[in-house]
N, CA, C and O atoms as a GROMACS GRO file, in nm:
protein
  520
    1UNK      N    1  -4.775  -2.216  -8.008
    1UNK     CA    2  -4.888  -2.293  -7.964
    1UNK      C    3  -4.999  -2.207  -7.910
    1UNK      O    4  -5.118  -2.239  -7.912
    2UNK      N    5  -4.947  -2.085  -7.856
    2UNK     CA    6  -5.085  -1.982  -7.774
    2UNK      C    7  -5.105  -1.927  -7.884
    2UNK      O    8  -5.021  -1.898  -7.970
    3UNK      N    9  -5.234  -1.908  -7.885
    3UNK     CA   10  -5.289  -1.807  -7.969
    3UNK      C   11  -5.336  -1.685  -7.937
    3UNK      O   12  -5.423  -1.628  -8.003
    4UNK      N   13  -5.260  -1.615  -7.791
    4UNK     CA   14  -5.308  -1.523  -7.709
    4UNK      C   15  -5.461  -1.503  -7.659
    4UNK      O   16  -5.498  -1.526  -7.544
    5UNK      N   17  -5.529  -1.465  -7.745
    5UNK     CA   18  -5.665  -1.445  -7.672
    5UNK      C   19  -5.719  -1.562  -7.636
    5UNK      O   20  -5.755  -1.550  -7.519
    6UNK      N   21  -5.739  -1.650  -7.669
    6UNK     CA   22  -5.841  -1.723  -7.622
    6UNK      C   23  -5.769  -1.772  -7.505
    6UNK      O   24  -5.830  -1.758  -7.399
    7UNK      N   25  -5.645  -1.830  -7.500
    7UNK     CA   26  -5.621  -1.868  -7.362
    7UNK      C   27  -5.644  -1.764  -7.241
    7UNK      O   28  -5.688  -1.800  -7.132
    8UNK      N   29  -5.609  -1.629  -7.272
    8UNK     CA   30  -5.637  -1.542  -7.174
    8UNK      C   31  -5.752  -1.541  -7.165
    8UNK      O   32  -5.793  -1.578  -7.055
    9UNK      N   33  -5.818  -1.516  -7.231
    9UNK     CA   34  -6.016  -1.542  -7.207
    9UNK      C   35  -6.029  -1.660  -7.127
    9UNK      O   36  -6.109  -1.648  -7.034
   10UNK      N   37  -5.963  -1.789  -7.138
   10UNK     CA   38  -6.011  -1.928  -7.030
   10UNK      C   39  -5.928  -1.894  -6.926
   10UNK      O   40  -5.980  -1.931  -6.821
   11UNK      N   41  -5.827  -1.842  -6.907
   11UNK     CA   42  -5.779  -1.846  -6.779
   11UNK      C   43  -5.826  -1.747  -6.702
   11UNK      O   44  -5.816  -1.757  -6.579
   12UNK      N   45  -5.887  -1.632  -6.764
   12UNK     CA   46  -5.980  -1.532  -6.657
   12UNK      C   47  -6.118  -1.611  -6.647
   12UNK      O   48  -6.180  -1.604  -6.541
   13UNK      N   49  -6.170  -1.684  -6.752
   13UNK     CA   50  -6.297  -1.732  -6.704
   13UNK      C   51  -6.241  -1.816  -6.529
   13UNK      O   52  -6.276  -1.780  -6.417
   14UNK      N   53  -6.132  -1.952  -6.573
   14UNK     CA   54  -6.070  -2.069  -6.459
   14UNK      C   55  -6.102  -1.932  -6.339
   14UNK      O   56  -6.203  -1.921  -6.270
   15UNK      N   57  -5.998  -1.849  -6.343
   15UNK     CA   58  -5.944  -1.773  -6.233
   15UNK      C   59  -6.101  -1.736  -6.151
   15UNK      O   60  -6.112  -1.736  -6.028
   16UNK      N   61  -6.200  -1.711  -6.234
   16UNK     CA   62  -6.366  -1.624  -6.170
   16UNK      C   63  -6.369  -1.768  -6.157
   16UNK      O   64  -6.266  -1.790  -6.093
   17UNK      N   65  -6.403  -1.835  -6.170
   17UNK     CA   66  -6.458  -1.957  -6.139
   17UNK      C   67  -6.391  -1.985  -5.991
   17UNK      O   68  -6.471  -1.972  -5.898
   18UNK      N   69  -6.286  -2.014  -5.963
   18UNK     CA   70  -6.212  -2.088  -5.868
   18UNK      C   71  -6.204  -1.946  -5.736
   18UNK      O   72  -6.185  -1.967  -5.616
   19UNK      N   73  -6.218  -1.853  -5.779
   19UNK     CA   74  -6.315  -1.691  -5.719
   19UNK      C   75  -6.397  -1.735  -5.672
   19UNK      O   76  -6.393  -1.747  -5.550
   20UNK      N   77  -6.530  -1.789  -5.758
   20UNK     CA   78  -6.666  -1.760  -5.729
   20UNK      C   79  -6.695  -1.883  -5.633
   20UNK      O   80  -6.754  -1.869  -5.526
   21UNK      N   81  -6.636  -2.039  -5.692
   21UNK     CA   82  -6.680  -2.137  -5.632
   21UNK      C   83  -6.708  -2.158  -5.459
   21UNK      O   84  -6.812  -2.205  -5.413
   22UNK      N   85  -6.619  -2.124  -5.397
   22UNK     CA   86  -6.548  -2.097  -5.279
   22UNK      C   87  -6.682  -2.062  -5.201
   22UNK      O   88  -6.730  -2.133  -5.113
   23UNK      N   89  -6.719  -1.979  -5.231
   23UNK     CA   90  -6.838  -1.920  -5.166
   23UNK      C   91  -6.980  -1.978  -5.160
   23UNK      O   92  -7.063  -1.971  -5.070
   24UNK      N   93  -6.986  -2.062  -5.326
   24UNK     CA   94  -7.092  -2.134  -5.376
   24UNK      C   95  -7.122  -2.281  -5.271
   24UNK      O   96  -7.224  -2.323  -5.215
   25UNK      N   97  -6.951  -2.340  -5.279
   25UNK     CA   98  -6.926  -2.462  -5.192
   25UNK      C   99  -6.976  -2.398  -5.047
   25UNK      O  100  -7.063  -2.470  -4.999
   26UNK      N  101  -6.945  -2.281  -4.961
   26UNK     CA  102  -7.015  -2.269  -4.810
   26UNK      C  103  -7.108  -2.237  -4.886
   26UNK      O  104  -7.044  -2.221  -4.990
   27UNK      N  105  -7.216  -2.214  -4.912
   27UNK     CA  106  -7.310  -2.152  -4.898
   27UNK      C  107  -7.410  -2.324  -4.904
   27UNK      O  108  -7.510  -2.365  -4.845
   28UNK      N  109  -7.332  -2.375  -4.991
   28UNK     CA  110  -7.416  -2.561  -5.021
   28UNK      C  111  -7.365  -2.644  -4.880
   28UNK      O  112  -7.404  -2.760  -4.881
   29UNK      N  113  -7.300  -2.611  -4.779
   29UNK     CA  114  -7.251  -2.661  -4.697
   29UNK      C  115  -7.302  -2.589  -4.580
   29UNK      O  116  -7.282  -2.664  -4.484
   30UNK      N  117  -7.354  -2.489  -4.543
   30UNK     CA  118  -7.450  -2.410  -4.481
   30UNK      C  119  -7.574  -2.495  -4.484
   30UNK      O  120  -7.620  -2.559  -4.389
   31UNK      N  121  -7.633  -2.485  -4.637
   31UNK     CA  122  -7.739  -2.538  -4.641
   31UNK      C  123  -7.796  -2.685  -4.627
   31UNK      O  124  -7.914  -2.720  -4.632
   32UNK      N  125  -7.676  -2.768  -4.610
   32UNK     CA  126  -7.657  -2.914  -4.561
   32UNK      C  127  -7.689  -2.889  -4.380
   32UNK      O  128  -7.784  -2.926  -4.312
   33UNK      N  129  -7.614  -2.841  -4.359
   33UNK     CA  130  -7.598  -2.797  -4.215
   33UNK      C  131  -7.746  -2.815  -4.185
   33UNK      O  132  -7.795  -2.905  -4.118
   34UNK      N  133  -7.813  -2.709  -4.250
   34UNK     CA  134  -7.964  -2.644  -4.181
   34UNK      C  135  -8.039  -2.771  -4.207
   34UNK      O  136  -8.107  -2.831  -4.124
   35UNK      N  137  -8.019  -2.804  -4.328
   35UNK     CA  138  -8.128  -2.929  -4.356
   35UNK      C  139  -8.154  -3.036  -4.246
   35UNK      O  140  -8.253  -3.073  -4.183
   36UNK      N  141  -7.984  -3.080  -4.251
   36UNK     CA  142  -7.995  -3.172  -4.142
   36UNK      C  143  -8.020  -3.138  -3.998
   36UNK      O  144  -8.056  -3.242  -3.942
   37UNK      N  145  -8.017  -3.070  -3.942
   37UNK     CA  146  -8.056  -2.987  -3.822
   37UNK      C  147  -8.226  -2.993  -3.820
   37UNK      O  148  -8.287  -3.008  -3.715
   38UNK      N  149  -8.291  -2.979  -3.946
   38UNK     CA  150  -8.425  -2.988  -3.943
   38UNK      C  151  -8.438  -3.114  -3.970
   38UNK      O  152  -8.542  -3.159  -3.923
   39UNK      N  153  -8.370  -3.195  -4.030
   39UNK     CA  154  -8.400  -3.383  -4.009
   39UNK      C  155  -8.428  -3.427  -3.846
   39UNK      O  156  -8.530  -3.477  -3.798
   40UNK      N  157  -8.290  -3.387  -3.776
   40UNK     CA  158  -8.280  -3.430  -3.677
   40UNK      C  159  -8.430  -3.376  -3.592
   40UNK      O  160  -8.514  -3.462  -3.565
   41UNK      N  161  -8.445  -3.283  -3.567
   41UNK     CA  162  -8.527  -3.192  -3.494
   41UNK      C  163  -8.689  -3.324  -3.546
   41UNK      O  164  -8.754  -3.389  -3.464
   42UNK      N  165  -8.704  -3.323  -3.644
   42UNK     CA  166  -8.832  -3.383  -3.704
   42UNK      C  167  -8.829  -3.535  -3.615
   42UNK      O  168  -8.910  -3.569  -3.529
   43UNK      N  169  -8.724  -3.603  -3.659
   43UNK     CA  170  -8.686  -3.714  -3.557
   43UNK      C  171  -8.703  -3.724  -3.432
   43UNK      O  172  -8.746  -3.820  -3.368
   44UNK      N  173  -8.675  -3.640  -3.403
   44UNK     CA  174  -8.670  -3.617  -3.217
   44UNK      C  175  -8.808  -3.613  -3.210
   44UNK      O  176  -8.847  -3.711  -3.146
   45UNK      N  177  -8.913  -3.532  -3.254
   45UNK     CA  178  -9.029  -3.524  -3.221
   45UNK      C  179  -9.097  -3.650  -3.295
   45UNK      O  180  -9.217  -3.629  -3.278
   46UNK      N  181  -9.091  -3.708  -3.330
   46UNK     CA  182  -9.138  -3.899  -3.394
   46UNK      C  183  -9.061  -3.984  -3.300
   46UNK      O  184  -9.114  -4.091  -3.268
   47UNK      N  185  -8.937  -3.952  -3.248
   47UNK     CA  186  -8.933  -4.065  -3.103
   47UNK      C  187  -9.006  -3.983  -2.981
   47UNK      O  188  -9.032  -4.044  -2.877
   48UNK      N  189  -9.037  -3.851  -2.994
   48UNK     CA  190  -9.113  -3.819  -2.874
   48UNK      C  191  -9.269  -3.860  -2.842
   48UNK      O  192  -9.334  -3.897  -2.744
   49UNK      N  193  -9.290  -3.834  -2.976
   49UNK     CA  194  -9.457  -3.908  -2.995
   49UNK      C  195  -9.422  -4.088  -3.005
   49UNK      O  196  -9.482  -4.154  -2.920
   50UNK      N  197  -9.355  -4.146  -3.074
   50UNK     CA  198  -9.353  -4.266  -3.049
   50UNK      C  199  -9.297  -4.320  -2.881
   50UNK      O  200  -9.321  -4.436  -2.847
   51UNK      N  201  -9.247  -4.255  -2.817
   51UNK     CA  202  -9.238  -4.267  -2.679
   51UNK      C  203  -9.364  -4.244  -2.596
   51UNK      O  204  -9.392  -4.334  -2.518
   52UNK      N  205  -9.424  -4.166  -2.600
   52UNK     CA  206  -9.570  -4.096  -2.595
   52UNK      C  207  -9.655  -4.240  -2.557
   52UNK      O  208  -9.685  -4.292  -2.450
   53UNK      N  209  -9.678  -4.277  -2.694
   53UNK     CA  210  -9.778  -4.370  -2.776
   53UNK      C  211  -9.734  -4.516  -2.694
   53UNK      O  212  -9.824  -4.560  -2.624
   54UNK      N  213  -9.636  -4.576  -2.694
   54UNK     CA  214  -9.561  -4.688  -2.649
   54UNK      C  215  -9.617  -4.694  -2.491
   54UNK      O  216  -9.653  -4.798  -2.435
   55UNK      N  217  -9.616  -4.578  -2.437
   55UNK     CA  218  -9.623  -4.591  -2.288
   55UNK      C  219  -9.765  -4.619  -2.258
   55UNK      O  220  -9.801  -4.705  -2.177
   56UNK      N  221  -9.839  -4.548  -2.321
   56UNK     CA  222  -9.990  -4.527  -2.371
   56UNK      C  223 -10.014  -4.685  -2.344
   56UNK      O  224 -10.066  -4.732  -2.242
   57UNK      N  225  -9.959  -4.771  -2.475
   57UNK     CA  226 -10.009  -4.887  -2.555
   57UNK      C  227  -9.942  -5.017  -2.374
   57UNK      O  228  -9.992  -5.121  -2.332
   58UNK      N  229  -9.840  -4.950  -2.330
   58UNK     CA  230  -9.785  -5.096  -2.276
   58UNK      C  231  -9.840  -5.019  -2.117
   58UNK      O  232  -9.770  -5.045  -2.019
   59UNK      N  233  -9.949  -4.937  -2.098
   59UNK     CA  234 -10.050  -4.916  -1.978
   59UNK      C  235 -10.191  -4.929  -2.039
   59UNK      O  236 -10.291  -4.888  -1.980
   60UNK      N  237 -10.194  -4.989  -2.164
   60UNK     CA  238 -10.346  -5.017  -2.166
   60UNK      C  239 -10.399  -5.145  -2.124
   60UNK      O  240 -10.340  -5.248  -2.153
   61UNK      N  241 -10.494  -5.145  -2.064
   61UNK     CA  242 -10.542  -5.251  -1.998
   61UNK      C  243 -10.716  -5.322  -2.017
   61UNK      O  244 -10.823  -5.279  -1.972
   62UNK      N  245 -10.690  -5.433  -2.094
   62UNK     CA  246 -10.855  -5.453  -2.124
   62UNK      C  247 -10.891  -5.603  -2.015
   62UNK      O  248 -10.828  -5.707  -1.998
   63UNK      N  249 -11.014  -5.554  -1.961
   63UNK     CA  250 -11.039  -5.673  -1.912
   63UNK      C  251 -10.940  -5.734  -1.749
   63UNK      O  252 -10.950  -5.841  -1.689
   64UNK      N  253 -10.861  -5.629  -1.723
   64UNK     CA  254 -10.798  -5.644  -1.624
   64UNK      C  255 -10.623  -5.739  -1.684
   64UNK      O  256 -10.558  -5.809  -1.607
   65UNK      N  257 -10.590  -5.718  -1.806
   65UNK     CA  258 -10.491  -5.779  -1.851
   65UNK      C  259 -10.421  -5.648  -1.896
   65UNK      O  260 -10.492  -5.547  -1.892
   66UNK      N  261 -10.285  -5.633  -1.941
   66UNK     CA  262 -10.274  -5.566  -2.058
   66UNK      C  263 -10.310  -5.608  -2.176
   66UNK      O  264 -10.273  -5.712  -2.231
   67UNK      N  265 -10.404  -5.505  -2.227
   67UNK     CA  266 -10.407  -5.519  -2.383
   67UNK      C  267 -10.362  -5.577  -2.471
   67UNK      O  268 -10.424  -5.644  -2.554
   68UNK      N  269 -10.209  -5.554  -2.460
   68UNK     CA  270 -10.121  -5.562  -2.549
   68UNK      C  271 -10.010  -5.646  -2.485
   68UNK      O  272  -9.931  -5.582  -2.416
   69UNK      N  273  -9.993  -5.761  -2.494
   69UNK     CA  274  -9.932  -5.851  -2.448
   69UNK      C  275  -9.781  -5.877  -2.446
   69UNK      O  276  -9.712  -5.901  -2.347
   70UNK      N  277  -9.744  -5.868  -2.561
   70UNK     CA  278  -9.599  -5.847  -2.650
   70UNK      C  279  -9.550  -5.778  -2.700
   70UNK      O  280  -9.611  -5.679  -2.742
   71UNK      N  281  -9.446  -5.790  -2.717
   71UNK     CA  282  -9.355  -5.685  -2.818
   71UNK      C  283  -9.447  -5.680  -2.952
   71UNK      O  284  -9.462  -5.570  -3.006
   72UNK      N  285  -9.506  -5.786  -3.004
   72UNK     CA  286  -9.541  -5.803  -3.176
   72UNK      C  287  -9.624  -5.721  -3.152
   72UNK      O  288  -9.656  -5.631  -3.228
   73UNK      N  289  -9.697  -5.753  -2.978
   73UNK     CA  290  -9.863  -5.694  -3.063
   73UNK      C  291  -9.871  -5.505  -3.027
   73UNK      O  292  -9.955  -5.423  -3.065
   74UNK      N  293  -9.750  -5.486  -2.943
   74UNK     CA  294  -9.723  -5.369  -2.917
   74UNK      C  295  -9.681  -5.288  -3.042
   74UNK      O  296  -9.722  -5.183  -3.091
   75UNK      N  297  -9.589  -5.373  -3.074
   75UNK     CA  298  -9.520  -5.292  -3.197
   75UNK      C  299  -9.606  -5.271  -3.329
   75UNK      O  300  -9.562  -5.214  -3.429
   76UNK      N  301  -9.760  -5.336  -3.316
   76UNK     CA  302  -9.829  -5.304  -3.404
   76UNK      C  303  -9.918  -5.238  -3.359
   76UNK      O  304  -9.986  -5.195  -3.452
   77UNK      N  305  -9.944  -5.215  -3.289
   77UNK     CA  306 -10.041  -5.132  -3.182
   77UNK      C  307  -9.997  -4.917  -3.268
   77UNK      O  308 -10.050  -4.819  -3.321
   78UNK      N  309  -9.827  -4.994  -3.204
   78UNK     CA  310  -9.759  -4.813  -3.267
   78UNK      C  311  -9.768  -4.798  -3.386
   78UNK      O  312  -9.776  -4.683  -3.428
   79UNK      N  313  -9.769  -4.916  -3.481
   79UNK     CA  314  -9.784  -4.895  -3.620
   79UNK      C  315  -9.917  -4.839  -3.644
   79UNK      O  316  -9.912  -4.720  -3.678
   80UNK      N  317 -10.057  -4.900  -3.635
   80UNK     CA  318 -10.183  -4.838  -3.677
   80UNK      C  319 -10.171  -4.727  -3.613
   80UNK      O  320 -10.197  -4.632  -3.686
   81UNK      N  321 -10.140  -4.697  -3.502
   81UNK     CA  322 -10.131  -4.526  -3.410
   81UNK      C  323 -10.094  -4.427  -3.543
   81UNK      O  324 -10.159  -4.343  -3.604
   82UNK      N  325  -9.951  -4.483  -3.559
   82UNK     CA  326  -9.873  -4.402  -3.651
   82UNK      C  327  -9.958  -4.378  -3.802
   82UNK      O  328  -9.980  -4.263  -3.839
   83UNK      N  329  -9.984  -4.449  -3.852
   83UNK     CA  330 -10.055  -4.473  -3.975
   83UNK      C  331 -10.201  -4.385  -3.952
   83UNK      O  332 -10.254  -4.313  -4.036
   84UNK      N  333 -10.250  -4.412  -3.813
   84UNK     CA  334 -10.410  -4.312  -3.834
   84UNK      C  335 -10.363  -4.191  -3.815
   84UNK      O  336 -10.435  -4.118  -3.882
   85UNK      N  337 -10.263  -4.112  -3.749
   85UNK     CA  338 -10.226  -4.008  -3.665
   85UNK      C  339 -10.169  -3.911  -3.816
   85UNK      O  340 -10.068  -3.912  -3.888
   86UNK      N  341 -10.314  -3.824  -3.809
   86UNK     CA  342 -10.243  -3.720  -3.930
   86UNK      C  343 -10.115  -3.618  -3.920
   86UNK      O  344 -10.056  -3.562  -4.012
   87UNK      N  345 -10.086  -3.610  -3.760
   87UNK     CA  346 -10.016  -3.515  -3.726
   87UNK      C  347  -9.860  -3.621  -3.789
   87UNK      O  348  -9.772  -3.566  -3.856
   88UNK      N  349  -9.854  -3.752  -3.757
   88UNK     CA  350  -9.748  -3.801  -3.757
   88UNK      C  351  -9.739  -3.832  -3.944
   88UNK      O  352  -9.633  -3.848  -4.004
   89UNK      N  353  -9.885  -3.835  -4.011
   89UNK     CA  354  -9.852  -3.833  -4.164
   89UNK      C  355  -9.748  -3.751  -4.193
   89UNK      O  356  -9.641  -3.775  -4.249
   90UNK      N  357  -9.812  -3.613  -4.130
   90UNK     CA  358  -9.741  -3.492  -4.217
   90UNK      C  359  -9.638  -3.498  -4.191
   90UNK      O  360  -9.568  -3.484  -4.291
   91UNK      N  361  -9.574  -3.515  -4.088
   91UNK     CA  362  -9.413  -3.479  -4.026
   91UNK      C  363  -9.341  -3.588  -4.075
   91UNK      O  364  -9.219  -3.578  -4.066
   92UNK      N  365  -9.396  -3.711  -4.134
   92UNK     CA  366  -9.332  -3.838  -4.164
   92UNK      C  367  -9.291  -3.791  -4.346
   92UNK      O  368  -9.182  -3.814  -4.397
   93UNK      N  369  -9.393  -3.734  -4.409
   93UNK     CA  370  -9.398  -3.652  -4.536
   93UNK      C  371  -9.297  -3.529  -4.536
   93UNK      O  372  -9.227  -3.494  -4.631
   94UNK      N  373  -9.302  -3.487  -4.444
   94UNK     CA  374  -9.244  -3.342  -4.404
   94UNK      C  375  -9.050  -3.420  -4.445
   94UNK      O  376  -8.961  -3.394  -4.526
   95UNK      N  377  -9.074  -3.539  -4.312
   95UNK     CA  378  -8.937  -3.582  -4.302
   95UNK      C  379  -8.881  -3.658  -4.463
   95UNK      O  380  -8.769  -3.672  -4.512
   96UNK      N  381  -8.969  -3.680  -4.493
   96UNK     CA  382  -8.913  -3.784  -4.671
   96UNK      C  383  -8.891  -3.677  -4.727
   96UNK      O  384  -8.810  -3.688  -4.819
   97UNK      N  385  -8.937  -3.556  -4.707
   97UNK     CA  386  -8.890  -3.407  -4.818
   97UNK      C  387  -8.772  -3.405  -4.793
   97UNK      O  388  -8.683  -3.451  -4.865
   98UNK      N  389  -8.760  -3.347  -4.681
   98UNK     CA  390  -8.595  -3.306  -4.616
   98UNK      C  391  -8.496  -3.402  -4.641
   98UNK      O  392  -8.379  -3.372  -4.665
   99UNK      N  393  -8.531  -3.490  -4.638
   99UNK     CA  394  -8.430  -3.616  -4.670
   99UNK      C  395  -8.394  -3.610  -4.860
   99UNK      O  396  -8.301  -3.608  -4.940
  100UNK      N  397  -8.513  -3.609  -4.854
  100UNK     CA  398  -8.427  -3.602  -5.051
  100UNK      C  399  -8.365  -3.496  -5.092
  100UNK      O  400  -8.282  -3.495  -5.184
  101UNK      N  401  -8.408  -3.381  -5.013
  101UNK     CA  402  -8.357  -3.250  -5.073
  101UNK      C  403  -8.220  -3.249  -4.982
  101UNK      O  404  -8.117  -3.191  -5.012
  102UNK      N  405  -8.239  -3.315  -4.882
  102UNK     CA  406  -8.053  -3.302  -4.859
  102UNK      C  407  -7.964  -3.402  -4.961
  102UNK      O  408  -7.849  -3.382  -4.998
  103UNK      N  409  -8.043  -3.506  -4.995
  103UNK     CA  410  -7.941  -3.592  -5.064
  103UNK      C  411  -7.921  -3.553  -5.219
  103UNK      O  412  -7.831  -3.605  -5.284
  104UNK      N  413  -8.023  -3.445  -5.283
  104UNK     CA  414  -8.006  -3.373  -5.404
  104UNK      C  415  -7.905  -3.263  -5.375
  104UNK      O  416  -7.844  -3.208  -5.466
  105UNK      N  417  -7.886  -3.226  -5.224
  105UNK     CA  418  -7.780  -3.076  -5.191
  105UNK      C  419  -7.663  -3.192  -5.193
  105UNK      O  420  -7.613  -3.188  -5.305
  106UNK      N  421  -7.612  -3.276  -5.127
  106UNK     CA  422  -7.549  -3.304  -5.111
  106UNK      C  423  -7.472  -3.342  -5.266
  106UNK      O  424  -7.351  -3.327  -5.282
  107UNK      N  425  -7.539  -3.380  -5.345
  107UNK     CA  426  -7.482  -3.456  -5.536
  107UNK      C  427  -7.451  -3.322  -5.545
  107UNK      O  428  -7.333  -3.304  -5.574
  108UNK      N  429  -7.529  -3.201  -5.525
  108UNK     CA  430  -7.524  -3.064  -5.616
  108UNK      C  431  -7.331  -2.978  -5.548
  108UNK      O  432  -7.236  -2.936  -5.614
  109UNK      N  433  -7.356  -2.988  -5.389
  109UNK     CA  434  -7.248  -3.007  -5.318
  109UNK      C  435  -7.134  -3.061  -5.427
  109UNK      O  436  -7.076  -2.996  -5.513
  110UNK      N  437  -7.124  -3.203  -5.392
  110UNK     CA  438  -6.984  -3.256  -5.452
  110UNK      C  439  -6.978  -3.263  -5.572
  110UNK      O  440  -6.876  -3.317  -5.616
  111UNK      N  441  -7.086  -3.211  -5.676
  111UNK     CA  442  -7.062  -3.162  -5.806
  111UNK      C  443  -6.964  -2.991  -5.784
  111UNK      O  444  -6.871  -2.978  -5.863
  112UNK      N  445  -6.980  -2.912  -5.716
  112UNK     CA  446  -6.957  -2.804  -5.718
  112UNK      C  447  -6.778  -2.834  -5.687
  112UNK      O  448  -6.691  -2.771  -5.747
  113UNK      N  449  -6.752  -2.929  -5.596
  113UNK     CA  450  -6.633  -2.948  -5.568
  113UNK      C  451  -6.529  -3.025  -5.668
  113UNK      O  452  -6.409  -2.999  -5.665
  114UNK      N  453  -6.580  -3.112  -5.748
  114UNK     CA  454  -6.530  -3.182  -5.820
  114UNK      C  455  -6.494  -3.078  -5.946
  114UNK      O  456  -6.377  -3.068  -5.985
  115UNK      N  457  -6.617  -2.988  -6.017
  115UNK     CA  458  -6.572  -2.874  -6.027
  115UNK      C  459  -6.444  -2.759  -6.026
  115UNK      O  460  -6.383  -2.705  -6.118
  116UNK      N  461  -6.437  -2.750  -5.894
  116UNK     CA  462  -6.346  -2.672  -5.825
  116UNK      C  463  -6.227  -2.740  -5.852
  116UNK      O  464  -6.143  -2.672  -5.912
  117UNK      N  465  -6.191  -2.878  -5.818
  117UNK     CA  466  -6.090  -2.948  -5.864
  117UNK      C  467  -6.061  -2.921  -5.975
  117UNK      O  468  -5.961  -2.851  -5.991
  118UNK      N  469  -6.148  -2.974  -6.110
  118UNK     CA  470  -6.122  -2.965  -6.218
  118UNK      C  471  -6.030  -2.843  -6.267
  118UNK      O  472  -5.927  -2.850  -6.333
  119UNK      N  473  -6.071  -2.769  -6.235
  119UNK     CA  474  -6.101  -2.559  -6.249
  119UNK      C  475  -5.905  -2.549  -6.216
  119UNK      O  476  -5.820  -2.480  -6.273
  120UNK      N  477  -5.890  -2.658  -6.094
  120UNK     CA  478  -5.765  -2.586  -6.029
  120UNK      C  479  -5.682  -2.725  -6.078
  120UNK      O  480  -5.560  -2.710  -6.081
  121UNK      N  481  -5.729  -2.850  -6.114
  121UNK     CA  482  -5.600  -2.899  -6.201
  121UNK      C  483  -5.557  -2.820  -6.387
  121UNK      O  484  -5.443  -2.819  -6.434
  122UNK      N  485  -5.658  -2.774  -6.443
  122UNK     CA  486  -5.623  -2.697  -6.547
  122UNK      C  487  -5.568  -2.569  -6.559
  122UNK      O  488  -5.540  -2.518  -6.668
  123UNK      N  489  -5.548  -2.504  -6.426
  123UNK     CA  490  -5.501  -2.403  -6.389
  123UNK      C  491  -5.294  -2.450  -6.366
  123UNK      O  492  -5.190  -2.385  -6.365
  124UNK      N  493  -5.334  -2.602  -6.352
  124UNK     CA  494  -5.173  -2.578  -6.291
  124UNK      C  495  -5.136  -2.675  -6.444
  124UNK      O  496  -5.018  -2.691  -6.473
  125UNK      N  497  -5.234  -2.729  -6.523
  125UNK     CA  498  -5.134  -2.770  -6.627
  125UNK      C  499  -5.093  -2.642  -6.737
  125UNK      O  500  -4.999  -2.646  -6.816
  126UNK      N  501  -5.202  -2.516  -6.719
  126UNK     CA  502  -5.167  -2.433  -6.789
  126UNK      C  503  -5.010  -2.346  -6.752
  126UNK      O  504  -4.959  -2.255  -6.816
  127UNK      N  505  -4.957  -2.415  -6.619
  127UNK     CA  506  -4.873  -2.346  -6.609
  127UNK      C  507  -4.883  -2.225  -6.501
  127UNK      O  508  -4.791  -2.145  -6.482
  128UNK      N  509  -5.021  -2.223  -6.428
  128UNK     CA  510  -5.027  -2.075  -6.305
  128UNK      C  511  -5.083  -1.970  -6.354
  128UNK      O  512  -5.110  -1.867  -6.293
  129UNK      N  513  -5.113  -2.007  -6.533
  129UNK     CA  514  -5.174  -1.871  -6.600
  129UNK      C  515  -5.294  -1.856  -6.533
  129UNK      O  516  -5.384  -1.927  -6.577
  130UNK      N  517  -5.324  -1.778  -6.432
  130UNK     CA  518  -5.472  -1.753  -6.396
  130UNK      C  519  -5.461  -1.614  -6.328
  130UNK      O  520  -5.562  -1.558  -6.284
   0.00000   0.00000   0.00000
C-alpha cells in the first residue's frame, strides 16, 4: 500500500507543520491579547468622556431650571455631544477598527487550530509516522 516516498514527503511536511503551528497559534493569541487590551483602553476613555459630558449636561441650567430635565432629554443631549465631538468620531472609528480586526484574528486564530487538529489526527491515523 506505501509507496515510500510520497508518504515520507507528507509525514515530514504533517511533522513541520504541527512544528511550526505551535508558535503561529501564540503568536495569534498574543495578538488577540494586545488588540483587546487596546479595545478596552479605547472604552474606558468613551465612558470617561461620556462621564465628563453627562455631568456637564445634568449641571446645565437654563433659565434657573435644569436644562435637561430627564433621562430622554439627557440621554440625547450625550448623543448630539457625541455625534459633534470629532475627538469622540475618531476613537469611536478607531474603536470599530479594532473590533473587526480582532474578530478577523480571532476566525484566522481558530482556523490555525482546527488546522493543528487536522495535522495531528492524520498523524495518528498514519500510524505515528511523523
Amino acid at each position: 500500500m506505501s509507496d515510500g516516498g510520497k508518504e515520507g514527503g507528507g509525514g515530514k511536511m504533517i511533522k513541520d507543520m504541527l512544528l511550526k503551528l505551535p508558535e503561529e497559534i501564540k503568536a495569534k493569541r498574543k495578538s488577540l491579547v494586545e488588540t483587546s487590551l487596546s479595545i478596552e483602553n479605547i472604552n474606558a476613555e468613551i465612558r470617561e468622556w461620556e462621564a465628563e459630558q453627562m455631568e456637564d449636561i445634568a449641571n446645565a441650567m437654563r433659565d434657573g431650571k435644569p436644562a435637561f430635565s430627564n433621562a430622554e432629554k439627557r440621554a440625547a443631549e450625550l448623543a448630539r455631544r457625541k455625534k459633534d465631538d470629532s475627538g469622540m468620531i475618531q476613537l469611536e472609528a478607531q474603536l470599530n477598527f479594532l473590533k473587526s480586526g480582532y474578530e478577523t484574528d480571532r476566525i484566522n486564530l481558530q482556523y490555525s487550530i482546527d488546522i493543528q487538529e487536522n495535522y495531528r489526527a492524520i498523524a495518528r491515523l498514519g500510524g505515528g509516522e511523523v
